[in-house]
N, C-alpha and C positions, 0 to 999 in steps of 0.2 A: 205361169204358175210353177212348173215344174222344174224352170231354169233358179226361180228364186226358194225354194223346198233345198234342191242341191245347193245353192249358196248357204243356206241357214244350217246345213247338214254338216257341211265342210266349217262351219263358223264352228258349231258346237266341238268338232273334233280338233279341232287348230287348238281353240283356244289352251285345253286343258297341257296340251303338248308345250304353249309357250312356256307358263308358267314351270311346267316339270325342268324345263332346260334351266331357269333359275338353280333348281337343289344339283344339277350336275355342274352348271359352271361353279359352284360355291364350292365343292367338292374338290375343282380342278384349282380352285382360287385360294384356300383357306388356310393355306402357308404364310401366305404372303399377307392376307386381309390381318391374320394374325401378329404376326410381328408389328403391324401397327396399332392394333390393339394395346398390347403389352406397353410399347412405350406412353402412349395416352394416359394409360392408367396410370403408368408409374410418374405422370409428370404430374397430372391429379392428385396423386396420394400424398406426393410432395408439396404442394402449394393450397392444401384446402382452404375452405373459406365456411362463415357462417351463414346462416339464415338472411336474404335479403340483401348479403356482402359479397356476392357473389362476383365482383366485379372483374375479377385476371380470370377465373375462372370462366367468365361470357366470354373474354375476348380470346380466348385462347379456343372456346369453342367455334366464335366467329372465324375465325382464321380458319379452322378444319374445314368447317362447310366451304371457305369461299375457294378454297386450294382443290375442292371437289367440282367446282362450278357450280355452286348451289349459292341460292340469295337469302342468307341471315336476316330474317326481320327481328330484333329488341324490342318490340315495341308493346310485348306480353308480358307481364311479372315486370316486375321490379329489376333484375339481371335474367329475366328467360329470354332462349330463345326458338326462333320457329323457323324452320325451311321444308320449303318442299320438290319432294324428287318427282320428276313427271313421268310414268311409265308412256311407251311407245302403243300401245294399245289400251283399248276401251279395257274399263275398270271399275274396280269404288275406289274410292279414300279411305285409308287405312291410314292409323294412327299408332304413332311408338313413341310411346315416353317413356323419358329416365328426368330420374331426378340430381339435384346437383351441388346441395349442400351438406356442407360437412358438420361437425359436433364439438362444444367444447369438452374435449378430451385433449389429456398430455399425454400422446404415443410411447408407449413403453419396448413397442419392436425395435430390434435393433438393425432397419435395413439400408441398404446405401439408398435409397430414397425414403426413408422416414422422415416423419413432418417436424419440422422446427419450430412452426408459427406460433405465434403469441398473439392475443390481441384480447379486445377489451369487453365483457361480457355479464351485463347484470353488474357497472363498476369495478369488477373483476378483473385481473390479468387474468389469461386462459389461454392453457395452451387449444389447438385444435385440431384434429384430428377426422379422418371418413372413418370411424368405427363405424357408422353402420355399410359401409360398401357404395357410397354413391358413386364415389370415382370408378368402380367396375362400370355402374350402369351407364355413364357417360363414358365410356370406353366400347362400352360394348354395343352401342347402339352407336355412337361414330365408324364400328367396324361394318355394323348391319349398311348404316347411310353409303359408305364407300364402296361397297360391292353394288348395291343399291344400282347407284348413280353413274357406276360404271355397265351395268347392264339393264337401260331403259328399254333396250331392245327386246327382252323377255318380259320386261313388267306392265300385268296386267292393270291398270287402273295408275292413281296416284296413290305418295306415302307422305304424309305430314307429320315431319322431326318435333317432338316435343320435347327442351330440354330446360326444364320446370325445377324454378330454384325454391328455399324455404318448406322441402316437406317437413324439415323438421318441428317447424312455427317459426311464423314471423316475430319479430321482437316482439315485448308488451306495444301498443299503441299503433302499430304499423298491419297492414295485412299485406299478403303473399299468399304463394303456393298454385297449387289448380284453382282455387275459389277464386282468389285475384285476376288468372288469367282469362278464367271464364268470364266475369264480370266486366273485363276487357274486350269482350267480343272473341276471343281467340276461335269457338266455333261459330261466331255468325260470321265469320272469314271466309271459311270452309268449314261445314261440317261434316265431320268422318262418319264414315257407315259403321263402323267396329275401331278402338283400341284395345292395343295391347301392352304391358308393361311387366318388367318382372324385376325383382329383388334377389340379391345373394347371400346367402347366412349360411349358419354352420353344420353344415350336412355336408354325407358323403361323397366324395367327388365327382362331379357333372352328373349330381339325382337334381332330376327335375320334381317338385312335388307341384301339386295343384290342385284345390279344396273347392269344388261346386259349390253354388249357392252363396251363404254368410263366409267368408273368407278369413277377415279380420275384420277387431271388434271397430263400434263405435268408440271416438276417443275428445272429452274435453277437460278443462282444465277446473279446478276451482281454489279459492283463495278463502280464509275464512282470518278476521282483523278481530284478535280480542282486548277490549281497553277494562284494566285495569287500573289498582292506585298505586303511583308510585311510594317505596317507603324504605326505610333502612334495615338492610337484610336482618341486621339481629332482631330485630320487631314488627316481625311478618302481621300481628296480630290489627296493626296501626294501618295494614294498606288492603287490598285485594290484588292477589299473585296471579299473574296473567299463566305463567309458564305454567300452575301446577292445576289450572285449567286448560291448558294447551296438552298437556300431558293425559289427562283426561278425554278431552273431545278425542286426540289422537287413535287412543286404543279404543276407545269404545266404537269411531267411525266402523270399526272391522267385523262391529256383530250385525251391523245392515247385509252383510251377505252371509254369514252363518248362522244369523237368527230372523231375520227379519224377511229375506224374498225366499220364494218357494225353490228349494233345491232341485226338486225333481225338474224343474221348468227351466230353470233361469239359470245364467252365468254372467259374471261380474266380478269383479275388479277395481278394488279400491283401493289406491296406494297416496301414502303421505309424503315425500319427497324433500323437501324443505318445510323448517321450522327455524324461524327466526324470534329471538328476543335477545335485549341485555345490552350492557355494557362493562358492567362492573361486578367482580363477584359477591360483592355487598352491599348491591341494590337491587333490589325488586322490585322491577319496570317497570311502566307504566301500561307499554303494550307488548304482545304479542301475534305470531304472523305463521299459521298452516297452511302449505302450498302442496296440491297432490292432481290426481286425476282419477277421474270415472271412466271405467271400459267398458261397455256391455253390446249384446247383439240383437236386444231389443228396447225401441225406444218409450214405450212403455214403462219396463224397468229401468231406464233414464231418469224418466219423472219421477216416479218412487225413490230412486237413492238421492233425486238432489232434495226431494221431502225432507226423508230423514236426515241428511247431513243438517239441512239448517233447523230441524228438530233435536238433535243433538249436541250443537254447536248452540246454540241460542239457552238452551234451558242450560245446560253443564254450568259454561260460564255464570250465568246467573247464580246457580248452587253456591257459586265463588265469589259471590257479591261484584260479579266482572258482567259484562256485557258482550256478546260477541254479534259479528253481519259477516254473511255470505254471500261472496260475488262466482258466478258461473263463468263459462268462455268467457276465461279472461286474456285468453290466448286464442279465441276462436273455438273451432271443436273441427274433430273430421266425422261425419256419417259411417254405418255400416261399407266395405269394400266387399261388395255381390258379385259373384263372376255370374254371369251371364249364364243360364243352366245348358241352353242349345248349342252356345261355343263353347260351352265345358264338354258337352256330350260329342260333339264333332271335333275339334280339336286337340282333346287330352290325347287319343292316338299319335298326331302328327309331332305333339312336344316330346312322348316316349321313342316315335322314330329320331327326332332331334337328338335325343340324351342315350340313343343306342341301347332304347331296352332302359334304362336307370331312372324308370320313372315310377312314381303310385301318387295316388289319389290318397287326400288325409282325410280321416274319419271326423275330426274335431276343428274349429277355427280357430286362429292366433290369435293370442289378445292381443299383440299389436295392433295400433294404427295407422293406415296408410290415405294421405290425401289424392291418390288417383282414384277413391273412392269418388269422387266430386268429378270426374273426368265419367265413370261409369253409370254415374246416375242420368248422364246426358245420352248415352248412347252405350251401345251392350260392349260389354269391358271383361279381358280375358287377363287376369293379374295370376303369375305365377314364382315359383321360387325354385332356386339355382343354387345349388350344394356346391361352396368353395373349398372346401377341405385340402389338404395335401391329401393324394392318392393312396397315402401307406398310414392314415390319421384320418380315425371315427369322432374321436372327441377332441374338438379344437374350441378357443375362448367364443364367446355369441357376442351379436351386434353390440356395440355400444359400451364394447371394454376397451381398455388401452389396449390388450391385446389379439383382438380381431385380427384374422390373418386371411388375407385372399389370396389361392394359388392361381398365379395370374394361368396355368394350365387346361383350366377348369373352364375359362370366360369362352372357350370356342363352343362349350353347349350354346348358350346365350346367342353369340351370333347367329347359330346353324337355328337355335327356336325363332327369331327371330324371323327369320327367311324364310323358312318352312313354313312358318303360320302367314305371312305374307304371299308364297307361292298357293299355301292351299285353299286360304279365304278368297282368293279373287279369282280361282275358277272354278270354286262353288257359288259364288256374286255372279259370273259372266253365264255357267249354266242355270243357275235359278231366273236369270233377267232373263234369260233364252226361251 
């Protein structure tokens, strides 16, 4: 009894010491993990791809894992892909994802690796661009795996690479994303005990931020098809104007959150995004075409705004002697993204040791939407965000512009939270098994 008490004694205090040697070799390491970093991204930022098309983009991540000795499975998503690093001692499964597609945007930065691409979108030429930052996150999570895999001899437990294409939606008709990979089995493979993920946007340089609870909002899509008469512009009186019902439903959709849900309670976000009709400027079409999105943080007020949209949209049109029908996820949807309230409360320290002190907790949630919510509903998920700024620049352009700028300076927080929340979840997993 008392040879195996002294075993269990020595297990407890070993373990926590392995893990610690992790944030000290990163320390001794993270010149060198870095410069690889840097080129990845920059080779990413150059070559992006869209939703689904992620194809140079797999392979070029396939190649990093196999150069690391790690085994690439494709066989998740549409272009994701999955490896896993094996720690040298007993552990959990910890899970890190990034995501890996880019956006139809034309790059407006003028850098020696700014994106060129063109290709073909909604019929579209478009150019394409990572305005939102996914080349950081598949940069920065190849820099976490390559330290990673180079010191199995510290790592507690296993880590399962997830590098998950389509957060931004799959085409019309196609699915992707986390819901795809799931629905693929990706955790009945292995299921992780905790993920982690994080995103970069336009905060101050290496400020980690990260929001307990509702994080960012729920997000889906809706489309609303109004048929009218077609007729010859000078003799509006001969047809029914689809557009100047479309003009209608539009503006009015915007009094369901300033008059319609209860303010003190609810938040919500209703945007119109595309509006499609016409051909000619002296015909008045036949149809018309509203395309926007629902945000919110309660699904509840889900139901009620998609009520009213097709209360709105159904009677307007009418007014107009037009007809209109409302289709929902027609893109899918993504869920509320919850961080886990107990790895908010234990972990928020270890990201502010990460980010040296440049951290806080936000009081409100993002209305973005993020599909690692769908990864977090399966198991407790710790999503956080990563300030790219230039160091001497507060105010720089936000995700999803041509000119989104990531200081590739900034991406060593990224790896060091990475690491850190990996060193310190798995010898609080090895003490709490204990």
């Amino acid at each position: 009894m008392r040879i195996i008490l002294t075993a269990a004694i020595s297990l407890l205090i070993a373990l926590p010491g392995v893990s610690s040697e992790l944030i000290s070799a990163l320390d001794q390491d993270l010149n060198g993990v870095m410069t690889k970093v840097v080129d990845w991204r920059r080779h990413f930022h150059q070559y992006p791809e869209l939703s689904n098309r992620e194809y140079k983009t797999q392979k070029s991540i396939v190649e990093a894992l196999t150069q690391m000795g790690l085994e690439p499975n494709t066989d998740f998503g549409t272009t994701g892909v999955v490896a896993f690093i094996r720690g040298q001692n007993a552990g959990p499964l910890i899970a890190l994802r990034a995501d890996i597609d880019g956006l139809p945007v034309s790059e407006q930065l003028n850098l020696p690796f700014s994106s060129k691409e063109i290709t073909q979108y909604q019929g579209n030429d478009v150019g394409v661009m990572h305005a939102c930052g996914h080349d950081a996150h598949i940069a920065i999570l190849l820099g976490a795996a390559s330290f990673l895999s180079q010191n199995t001899d510290k790592l507690n437990g296993d880590i399962m690479l997830i590098f998950q294409p389509a957060e931004e939606g799959a085409p019309a008709g196609e699915d992707g994303g986390a819901e795809l990979m799931l629905k693929e089995g990706l955790f009945e493979l292995e299921k992780p005990d905790a993920i982690f993920g994080l995103h970069v946007f336009n905060e101050s340089h290496g400020t980690i931020m990260l929001k307990p609870g509702p994080a960012m909002a729920s997000a889906e899509a809706f489309r609303i098809n109004i048929e009218g008469k077609q007729t010859h512009g000078s003799r509006p009186w001969e047809g029914a104007d689809p557009i100047v019902a479309a003009f209608n439903i539009g503006t009015t959709l915007q009094t369901i959150v300033s008059r319609r849900l209860n303010l003190l309670d609810s938040q919500a976000v209703i945007s119109v995004g595309i509006m499609k009709a016409g051909t000619r400027n002296n015909i008045i079409p036949q149809t018309a075409m509203l395309e926007g999105t629902i945000r919110t943080f309660k699904d509840s007020y889900a139901d009620q705004i998609r009520d009213e949209i097709k209360l709105i949209a159904e009677n307007i049109a009418a007014a107009h002697h037009a007809s209109a029908t409302v289709d929902f996820k027609i893109y899918g949807g993504y869920p509320v993204t919850f961080n886990d309230l107990d790895l908010s409360k234990k972990y928020g320290p270890v990201l502010k040791r990460a980010a040296d002190g440049n951290y806080y907790e936000a009081l409100v949630p993002r209305t973005g939407a993020e599909d690692f919510s769908f990864f977090a509903q399966q198991v407790p998920g710790l999503f956080f965000f990563l300030g790219v700024n230039p160091a001497d620049s507060d105010e720089m352009p936000t995700n999803h512009s041509p000119y989104f700028y990531v200081d590739d300076d900034a991406l060593d927080t990224g790896v060091k939270a990475f690491v850190n929340l990996v060193s310190e979840y798995s010898a609080d997993f090895n003490n709490s098994a204990n």
